[in-house]
C-alpha positions in Angstrom: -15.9 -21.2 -18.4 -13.0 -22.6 -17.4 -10.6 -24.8 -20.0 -12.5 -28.1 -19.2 -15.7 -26.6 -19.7 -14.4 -25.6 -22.9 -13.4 -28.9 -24.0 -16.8 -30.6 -23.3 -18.3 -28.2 -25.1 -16.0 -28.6 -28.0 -16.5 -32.4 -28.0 -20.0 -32.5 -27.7 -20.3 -29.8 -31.0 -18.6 -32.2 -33.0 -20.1 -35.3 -31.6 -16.9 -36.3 -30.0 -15.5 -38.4 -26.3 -12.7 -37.1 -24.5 -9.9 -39.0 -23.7 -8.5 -38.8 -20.2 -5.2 -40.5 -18.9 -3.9 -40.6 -16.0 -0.7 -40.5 -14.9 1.5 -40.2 -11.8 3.8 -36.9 -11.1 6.9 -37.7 -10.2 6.9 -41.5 -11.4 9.1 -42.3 -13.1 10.7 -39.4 -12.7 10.0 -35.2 -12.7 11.8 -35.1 -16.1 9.6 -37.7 -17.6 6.3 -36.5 -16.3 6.7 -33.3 -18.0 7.7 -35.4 -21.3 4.2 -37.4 -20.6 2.5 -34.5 -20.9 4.2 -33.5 -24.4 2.9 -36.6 -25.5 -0.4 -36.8 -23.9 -0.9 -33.4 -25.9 0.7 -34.6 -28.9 -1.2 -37.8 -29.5 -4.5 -35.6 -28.6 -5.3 -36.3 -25.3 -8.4 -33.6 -24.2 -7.8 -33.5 -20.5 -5.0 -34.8 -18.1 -5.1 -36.3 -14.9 -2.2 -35.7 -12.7 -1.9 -37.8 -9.3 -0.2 -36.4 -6.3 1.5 -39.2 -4.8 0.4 -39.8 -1.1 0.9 -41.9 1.8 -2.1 -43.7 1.8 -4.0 -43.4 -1.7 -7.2 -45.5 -0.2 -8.6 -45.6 -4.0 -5.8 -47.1 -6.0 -4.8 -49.9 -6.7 -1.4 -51.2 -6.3 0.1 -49.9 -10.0 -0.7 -46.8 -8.7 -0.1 -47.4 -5.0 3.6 -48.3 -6.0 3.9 -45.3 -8.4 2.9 -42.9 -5.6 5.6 -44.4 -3.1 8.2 -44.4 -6.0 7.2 -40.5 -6.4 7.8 -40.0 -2.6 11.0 -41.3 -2.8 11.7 -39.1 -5.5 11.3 -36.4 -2.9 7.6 -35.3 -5.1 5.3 -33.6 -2.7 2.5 -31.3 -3.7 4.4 -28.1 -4.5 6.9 -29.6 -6.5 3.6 -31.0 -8.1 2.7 -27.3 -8.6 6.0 -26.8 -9.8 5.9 -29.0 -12.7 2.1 -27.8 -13.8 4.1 -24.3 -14.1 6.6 -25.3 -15.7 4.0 -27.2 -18.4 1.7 -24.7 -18.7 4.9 -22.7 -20.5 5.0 -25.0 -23.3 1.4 -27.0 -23.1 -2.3 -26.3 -23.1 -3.9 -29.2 -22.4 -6.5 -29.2 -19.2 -4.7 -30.8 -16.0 -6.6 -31.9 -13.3 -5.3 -32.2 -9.9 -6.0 -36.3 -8.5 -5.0 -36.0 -4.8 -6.2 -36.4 -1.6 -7.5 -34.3 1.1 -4.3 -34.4 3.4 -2.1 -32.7 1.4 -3.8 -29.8 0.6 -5.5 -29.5 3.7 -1.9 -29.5 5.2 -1.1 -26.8 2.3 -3.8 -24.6 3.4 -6.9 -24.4 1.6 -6.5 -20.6 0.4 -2.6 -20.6 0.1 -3.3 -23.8 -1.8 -5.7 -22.2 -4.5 -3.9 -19.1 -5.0 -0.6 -21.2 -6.0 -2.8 -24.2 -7.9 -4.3 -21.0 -10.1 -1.1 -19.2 -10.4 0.3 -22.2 -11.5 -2.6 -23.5 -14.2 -4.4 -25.8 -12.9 -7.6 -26.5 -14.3 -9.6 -28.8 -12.0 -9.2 -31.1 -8.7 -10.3 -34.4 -8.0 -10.3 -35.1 -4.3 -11.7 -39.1 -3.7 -11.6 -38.6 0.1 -13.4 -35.9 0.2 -17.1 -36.0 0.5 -18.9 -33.6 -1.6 -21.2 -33.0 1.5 -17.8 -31.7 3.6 -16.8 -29.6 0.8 -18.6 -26.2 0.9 -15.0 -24.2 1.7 -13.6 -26.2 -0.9 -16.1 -25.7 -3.7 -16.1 -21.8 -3.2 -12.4 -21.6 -3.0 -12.2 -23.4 -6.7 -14.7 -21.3 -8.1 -13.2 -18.1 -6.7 -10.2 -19.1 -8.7 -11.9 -20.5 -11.9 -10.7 -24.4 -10.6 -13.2 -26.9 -12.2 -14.5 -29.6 -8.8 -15.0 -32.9 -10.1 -16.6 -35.1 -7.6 -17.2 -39.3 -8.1 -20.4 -41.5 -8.3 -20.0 -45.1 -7.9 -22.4 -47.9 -8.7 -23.8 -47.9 -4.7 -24.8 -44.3 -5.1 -28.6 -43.6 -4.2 -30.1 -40.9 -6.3 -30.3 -38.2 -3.5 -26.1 -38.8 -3.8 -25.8 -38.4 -7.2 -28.0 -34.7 -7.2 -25.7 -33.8 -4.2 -22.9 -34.7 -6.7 -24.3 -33.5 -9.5 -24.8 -30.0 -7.3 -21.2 -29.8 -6.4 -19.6 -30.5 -9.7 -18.3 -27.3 -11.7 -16.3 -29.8 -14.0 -17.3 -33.4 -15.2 -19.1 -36.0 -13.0 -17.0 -38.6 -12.4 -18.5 -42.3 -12.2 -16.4 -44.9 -10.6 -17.6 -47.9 -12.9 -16.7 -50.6 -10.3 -16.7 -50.9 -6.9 -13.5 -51.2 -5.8 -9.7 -49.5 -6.6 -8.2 -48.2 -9.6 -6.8 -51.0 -12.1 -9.7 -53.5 -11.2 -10.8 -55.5 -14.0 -14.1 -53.9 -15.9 -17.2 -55.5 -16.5 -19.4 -53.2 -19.2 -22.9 -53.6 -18.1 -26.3 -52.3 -18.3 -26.6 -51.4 -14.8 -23.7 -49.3 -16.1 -25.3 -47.7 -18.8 -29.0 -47.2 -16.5 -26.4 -45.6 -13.4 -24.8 -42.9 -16.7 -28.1 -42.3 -17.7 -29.5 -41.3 -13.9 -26.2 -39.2 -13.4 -27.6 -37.2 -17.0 -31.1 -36.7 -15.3 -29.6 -34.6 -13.0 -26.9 -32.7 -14.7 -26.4 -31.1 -18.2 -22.5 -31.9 -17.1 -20.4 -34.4 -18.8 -20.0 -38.0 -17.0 -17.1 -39.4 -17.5 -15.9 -43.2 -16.6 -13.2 -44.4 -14.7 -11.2 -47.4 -12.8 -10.9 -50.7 -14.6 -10.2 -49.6 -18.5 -7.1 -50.9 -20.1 -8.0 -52.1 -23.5 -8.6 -50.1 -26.8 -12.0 -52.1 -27.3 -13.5 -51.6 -23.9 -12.3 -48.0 -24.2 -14.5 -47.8 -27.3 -17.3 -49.5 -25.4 -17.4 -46.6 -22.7 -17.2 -44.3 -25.0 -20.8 -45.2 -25.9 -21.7 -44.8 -23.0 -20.0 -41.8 -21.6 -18.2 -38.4 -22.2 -15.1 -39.3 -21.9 -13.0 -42.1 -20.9 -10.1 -41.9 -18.0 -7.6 -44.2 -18.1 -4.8 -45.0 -15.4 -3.2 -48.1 -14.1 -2.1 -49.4 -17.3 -1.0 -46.3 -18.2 1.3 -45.7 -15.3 2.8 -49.1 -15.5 4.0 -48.7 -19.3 5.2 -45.8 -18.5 7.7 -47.5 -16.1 8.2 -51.0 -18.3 7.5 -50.4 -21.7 8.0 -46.8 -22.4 8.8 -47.7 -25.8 5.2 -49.4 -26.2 3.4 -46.3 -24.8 3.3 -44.0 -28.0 1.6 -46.8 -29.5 -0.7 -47.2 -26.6 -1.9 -44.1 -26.3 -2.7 -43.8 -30.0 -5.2 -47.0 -30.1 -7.2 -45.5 -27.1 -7.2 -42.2 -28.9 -8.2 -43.8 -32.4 -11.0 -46.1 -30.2 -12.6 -43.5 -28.2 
């Protein structure tokens, strides 16, 4: 049971939802994602999301799209990424999961890449580009390394996609509650809550809800809903134009999920 397992099944003993934000490495700067994660931990954050800024993120939106090419220009690439999970993982515990896409790694090398994201202490990978149905190699590399792989559902997604999901998932199932890119505005429905309740038919794993939350209240709504809550976009933009805000922020999603 790796750390992310561990939280779920802390959460669910005391009837609780995870919280998971999302934020860019690199953006605004190195120095201040390391401080994010401080205060993601502080404020009581379960797990972390941590993108690797890239090229040509086909699943964000532009807060995140501009965050990624600010990152770039910072020099960030997926080593220095690496870099700053190490350097975390010497004064935090939270979970981090790796959001990146297939590109980087595969240009990394797949083993090379799993030996250093282990070493380093990272807990799980996210991978939108990357078809659970292409990712055999993948799967058994993360598990030989005790790497949680979190693959994503979306509201089109028959039910033979969602066991093949399900299958490949050694972390949370992640359902896309929109279709469209991160930061697009959310719409809680019913079709919603029938698509969560499908994903739990086939998995005993936690499903988790992402793309579109920005408010405290429809925060708390998902939490109903789901096992945790992953918030990005507005996230990432605070953290750029109203750092002094985000404390604040963070706290009113924590307190409402």
């Amino acid at each position: 049971m790796n750390r992310i397992e561990e939280v779920f099944k802390r959460l669910k003993e005391k009837g609780k939802k995870a919280f998971i934000p999302y934020i860019m490495a690199g953006y605004p700067s190195e120095e201040d994602t390391f401080n994010a994660l401080g205060l993601l931990e502080e404020i009581g954050a379960d797990i972390v999301e941590l993108g690797v800024p890239f090229t040509d993120p086909l699943a964000d939106g532009p807060v995140i799209q501009a965050a990624a090419s600010e990152a770039l220009k910072n020099g960030i690439t997926l080593k220095k990424v690496l870099g700053i999970v190490k350097k975390a993982r010497r004064h935090y515990s939270i979970p981090i999961v790796l959001m990146t896409y297939y590109n980087p790694v595969f240009k990394y090398g797949l083993e090379r890449f799993f030996v250093d994201a282990a070493k380093a202490g990272v807990d799980g990978m996210i991978v939108p580009d990357l078809p659970p149905d292409e990712a055999d190699d993948f799967v058994a590399l993360a598990k030989t390394h005790n790497i949680a792989t979190i693959f994503l559902a979306a509201p089109t997604s028959t039910e033979n996609r969602i066991k093949l999901v399900c299958n490949k998932t050694t972390g949370f199932v992640y359902y896309v509650s929109i279709t469209g890119i991160t930061g697009s505005k959310l719409t809680i429905t019913k079709e919603m809550q029938k698509m969560v309740s499908l994903i739990k038919r086939h998995t005993s794993k936690a499903v988790c809800i992402g793309f579109g939350v920005k408010k405290p209240s429809q925060a708390k709504e998902v939490a109903q809903i789901a096992d945790g809550v992953i918030v990005g976009s507005s996230i990432v933009k605070m953290m750029a134009s109203e750092p002094e805000r985000l404390r604040k922020y963070l706290i009113s999603l924590r307190k409402a999920i």
